[in-house]
C-alpha positions as CSV (number, residue, x, y, z in Angstrom):
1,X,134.4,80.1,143.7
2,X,131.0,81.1,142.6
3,X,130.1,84.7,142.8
4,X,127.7,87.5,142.6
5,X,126.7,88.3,139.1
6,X,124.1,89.3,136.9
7,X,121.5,87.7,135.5
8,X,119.1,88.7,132.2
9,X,116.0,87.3,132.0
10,X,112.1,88.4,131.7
11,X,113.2,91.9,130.3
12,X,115.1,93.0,133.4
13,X,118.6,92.2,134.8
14,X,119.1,90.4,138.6
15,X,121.5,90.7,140.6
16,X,122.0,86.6,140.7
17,X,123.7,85.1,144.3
18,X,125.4,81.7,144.0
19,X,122.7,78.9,145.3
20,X,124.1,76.6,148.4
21,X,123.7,73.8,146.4
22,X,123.5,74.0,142.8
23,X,120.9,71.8,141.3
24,X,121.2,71.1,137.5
25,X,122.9,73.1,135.4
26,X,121.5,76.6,137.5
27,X,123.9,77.9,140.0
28,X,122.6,81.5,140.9
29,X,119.5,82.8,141.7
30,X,118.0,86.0,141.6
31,X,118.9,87.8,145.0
32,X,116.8,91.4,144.1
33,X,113.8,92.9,142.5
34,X,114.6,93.3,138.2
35,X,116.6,96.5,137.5
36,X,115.5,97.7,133.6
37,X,119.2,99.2,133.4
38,X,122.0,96.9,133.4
39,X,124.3,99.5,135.2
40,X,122.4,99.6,137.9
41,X,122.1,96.4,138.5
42,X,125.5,95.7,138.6
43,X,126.2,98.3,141.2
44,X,122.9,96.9,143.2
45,X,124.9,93.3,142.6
46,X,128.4,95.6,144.2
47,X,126.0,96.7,147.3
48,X,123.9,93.2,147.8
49,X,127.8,90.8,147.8
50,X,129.2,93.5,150.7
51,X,125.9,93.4,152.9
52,X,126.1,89.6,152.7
53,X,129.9,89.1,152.7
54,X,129.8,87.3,149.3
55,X,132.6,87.5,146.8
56,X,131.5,89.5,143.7
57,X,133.0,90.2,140.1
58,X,134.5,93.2,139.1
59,X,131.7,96.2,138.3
60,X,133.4,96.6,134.8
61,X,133.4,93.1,134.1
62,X,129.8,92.6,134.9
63,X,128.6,95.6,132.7
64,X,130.6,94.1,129.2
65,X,129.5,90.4,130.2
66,X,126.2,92.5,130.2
67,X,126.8,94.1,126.8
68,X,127.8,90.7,125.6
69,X,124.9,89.2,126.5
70,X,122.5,92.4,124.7
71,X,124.4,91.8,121.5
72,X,123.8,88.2,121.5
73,X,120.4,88.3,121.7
74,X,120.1,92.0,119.2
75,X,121.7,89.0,116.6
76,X,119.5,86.5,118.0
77,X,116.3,88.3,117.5
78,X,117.4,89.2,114.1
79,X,118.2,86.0,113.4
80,X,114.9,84.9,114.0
81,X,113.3,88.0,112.0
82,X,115.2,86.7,108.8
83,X,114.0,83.0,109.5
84,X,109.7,84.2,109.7
């Protein structure tokens, strides 16, 4: 079962609700305005799933898939830094 989440993407985090029908390899979309705190857009993601009756992951597993995802691309952009 698909559920709310997070999304990172133009310099902000989404909260990201599961499409009807998925088309590709995209299966969310961006459900609110950008939060630039990733905290508070997991708790926006929290709020947004109970208004709409959607199932949503855990707060605390959003904000360390959300850590994950910063430290991939802190390694990424130094990756590239060491490649120019």
């Amino acid at each position: 079962m698909q559920t709310v989440c997070l999304e990172y993407g133009d310099g902000c985090w989404f909260v990201a609700k599961p499409k009807a029908v998925p088309d590709g390899q995209f299966t969310h979309e961006r459900a609110e305005p950008g939060y630039a705190n990733h905290i508070e857009a997991a708790d926006a993601a929290i709020a947004f799933a109970i208004v709409n009756e959607l199932p949503v992951e855990d707060r605390n597993t959003m904000i360390e898939a959300a850590h994950e995802t910063m430290e991939f691309l802190a390694a990424d952009r130094m990756s590239d830094e060491r490649i120019n």
